[in-house]
C-alpha positions as semicolon CSV with decimal commas, in nm:
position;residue;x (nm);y (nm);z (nm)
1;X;9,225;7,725;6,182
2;X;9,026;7,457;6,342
3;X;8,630;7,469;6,400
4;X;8,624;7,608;6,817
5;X;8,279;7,450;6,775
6;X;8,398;7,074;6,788
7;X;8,641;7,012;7,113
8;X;8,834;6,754;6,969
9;X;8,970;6,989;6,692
10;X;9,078;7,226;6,993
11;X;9,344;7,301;7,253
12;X;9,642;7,438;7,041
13;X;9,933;7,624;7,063
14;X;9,901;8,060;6,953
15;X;9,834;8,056;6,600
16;X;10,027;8,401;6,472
17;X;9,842;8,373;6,168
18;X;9,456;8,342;6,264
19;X;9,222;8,611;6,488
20;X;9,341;8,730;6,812
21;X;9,117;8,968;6,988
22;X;9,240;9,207;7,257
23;X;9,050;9,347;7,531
24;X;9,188;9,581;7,796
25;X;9,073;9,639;8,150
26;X;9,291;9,697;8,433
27;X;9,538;9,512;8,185
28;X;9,558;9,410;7,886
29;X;9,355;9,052;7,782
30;X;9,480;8,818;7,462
31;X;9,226;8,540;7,329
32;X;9,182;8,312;7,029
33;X;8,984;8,095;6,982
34;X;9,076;7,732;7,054
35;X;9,395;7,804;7,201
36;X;9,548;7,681;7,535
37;X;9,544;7,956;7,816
38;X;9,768;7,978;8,135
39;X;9,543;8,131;8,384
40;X;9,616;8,266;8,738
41;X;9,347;8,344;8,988
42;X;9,435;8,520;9,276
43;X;9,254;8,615;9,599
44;X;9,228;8,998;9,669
45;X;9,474;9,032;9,918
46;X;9,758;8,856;9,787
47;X;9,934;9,126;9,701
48;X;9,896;9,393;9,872
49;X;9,838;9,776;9,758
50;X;10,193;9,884;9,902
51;X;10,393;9,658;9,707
52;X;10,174;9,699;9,373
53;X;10,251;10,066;9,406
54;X;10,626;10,011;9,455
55;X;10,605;9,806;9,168
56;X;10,446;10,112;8,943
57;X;10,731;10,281;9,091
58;X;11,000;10,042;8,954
59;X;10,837;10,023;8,616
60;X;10,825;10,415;8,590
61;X;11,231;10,356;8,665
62;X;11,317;10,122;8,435
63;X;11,153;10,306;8,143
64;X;11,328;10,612;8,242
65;X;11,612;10,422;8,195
66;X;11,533;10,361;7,840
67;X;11,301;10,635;7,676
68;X;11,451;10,960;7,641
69;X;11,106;11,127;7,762
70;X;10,873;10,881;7,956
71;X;10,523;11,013;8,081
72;X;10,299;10,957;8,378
73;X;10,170;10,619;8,184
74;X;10,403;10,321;8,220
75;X;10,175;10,093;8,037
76;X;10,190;10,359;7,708
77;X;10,539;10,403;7,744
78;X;10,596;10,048;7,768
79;X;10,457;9,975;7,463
80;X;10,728;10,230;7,301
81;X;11,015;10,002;7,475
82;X;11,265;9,852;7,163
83;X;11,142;9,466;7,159
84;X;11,424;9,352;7,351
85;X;11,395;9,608;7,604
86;X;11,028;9,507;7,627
87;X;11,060;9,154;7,640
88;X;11,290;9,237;7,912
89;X;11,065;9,470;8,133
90;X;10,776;9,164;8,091
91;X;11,007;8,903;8,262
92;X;11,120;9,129;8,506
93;X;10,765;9,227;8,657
94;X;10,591;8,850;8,537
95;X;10,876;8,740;8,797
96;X;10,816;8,971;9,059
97;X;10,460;8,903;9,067
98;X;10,477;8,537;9,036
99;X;10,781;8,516;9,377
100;X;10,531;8,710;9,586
101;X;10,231;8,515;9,492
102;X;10,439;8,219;9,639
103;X;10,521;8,379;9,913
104;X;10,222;8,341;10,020
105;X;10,116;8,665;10,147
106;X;9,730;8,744;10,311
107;X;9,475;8,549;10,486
108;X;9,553;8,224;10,287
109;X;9,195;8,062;10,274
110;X;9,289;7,815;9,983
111;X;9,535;7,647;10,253
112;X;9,223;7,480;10,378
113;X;9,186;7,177;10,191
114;X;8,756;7,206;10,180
115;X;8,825;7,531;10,005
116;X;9,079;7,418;9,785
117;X;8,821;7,137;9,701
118;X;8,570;7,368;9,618
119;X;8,790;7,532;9,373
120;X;8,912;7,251;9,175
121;X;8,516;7,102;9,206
122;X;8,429;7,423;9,053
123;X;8,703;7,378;8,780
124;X;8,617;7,041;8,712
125;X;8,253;7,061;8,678
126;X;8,190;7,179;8,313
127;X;8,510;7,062;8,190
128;X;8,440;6,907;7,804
129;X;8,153;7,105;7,819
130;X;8,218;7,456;7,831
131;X;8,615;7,418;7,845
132;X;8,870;7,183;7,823
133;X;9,084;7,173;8,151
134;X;9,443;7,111;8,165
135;X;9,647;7,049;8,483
136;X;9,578;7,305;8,757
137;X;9,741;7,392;9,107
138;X;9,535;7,544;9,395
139;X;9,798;7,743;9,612
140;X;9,685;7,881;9,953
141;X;9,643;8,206;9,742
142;X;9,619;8,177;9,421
143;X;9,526;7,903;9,162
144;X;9,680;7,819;8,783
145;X;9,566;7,644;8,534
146;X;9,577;7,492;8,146
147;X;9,228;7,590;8,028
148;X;9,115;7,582;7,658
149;X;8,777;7,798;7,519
150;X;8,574;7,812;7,187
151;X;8,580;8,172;7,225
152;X;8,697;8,477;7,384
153;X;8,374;8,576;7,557
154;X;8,345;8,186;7,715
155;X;8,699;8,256;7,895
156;X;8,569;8,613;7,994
157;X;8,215;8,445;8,175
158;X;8,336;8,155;8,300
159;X;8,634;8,324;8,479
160;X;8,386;8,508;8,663
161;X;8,125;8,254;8,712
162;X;8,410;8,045;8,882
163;X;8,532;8,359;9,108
164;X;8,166;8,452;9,202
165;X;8,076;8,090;9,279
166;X;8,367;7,984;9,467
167;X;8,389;8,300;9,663
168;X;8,058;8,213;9,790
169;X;8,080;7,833;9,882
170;X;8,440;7,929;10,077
171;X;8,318;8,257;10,256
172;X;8,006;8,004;10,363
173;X;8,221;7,716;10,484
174;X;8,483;8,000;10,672
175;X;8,226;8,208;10,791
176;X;8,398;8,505;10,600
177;X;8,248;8,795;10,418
178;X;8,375;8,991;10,153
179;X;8,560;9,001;9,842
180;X;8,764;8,674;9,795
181;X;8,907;8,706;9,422
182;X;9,115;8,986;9,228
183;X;8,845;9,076;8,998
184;X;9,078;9,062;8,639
185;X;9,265;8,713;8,644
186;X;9,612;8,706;8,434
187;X;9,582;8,575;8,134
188;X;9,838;8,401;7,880
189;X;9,819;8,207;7,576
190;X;10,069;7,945;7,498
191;X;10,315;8,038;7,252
192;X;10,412;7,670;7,189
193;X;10,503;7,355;7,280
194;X;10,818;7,455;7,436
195;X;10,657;7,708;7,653
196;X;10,354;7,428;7,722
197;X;10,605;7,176;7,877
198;X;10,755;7,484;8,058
199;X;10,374;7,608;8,188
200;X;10,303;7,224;8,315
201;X;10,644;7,187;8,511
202;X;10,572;7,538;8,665
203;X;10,244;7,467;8,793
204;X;10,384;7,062;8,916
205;X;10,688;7,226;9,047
206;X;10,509;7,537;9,188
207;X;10,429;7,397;9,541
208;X;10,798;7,328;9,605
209;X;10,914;7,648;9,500
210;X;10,678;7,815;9,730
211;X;10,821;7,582;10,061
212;X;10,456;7,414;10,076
213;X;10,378;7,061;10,254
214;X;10,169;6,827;10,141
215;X;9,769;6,931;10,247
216;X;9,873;7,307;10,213
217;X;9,789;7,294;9,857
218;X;9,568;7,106;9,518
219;X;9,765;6,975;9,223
220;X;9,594;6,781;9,000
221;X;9,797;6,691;8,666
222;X;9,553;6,669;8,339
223;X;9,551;6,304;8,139
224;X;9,514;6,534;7,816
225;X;9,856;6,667;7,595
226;X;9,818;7,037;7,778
């Protein structure tokens, strides 16, 4: 295990074999130290409440399918899903979420290009400080990026440092009010390098999936390996 206190001995791959601490909200939260994270930020009404509740509904389902006696919990019973069946239900849902995020649903304030600024601004500014930042794509509603942390509790406050700050400069400059930001981002760390080359192409390749022309979105594509 490297020392998460000097930066150039960080921004790895998982490591199976050292600490991973697990914290659980409205979901459940992976970190280790020193490890690359895929993180998505999305704005509160990208999806909205109907089709998150339809998608409870389709989980509850396709357990059903699967455990002889599923309860009212499809994150418990989930966790009793046979590995394959599991891996299975997580690219199912990961892929639902991930189409409607690029389609784009709600308000869309990131489409402006002064509040897509202010987001990657924000991103940028204590980069090799507090964090090491990878590439990152600002969507008209949500926002990924390649992020790296000493510690679980730096990825924790500076997600919401970033959310509270940006929130405010945009809902300035639009002359909104209001929540802006989903308050618990997703979180993923990279498995390895395959799944690191995969992660980059997504977030390069993620305006064209979504149909977007150029001004509509933020890509900016890191000089480092992640």
């Amino acid at each position: 295990m490297t020392d998460p206190e000097n930066f150039e001995e960080i921004g790895h791959v998982l490591d199976r074999d050292a600490d991973i601490e697990i914290s659980t909200h409205a979901r459940p939260h992976w970190a280790q130290a020193g490890t690359i994270t895929f993180i998505t930020l999305r704005l509160i009404d990208s999806i909205p409440k109907k089709v998150i509740t339809r998608w409870d509904q389709l989980r509850c389902e396709f357990i059903a399918r699967i455990l002889p006696a599923p309860t009212d919990d499809w994150r418990a019973d989930r966790d009793r899903l046979p590995d394959a069946s599991r891996k299975a239900f997580d690219k199912q849902f990961k892929r639902l979420r991930e189409d409607t995020l690029d389609s784009c649903l709600g308000q869309c304030p990131l489409r402006d290009p002064i509040a897509a600024q202010i987001v990657l601004d924000a991103l940028k500014f204590f980069d090799g400080d507090r964090y090491l930042l990878g590439d990152t794509i600002i969507m008209p509603n949500h926002v990924h990026l390649l992020v790296v942390f000493r510690d679980a509790n730096a990825m924790r406050k500076q997600c919401t440092s970033w959310m509270r700050y940006t929130a405010r400069r945009i809902n300035d400059h639009l002359g909104r009010q209001g929540h802006l930001w989903q308050s618990e981002p997703f979180d993923h760390l990279v498995r390895n390098e395959k799944q690191l080359e995969y992660l980059r192409d997504y977030i390069e390749d993620n305006p064209t999936k979504a149909k977007l022309t150029q001004g509509e979105f933020l890509y900016r594509r890191s000089d480092r390996a992640f």
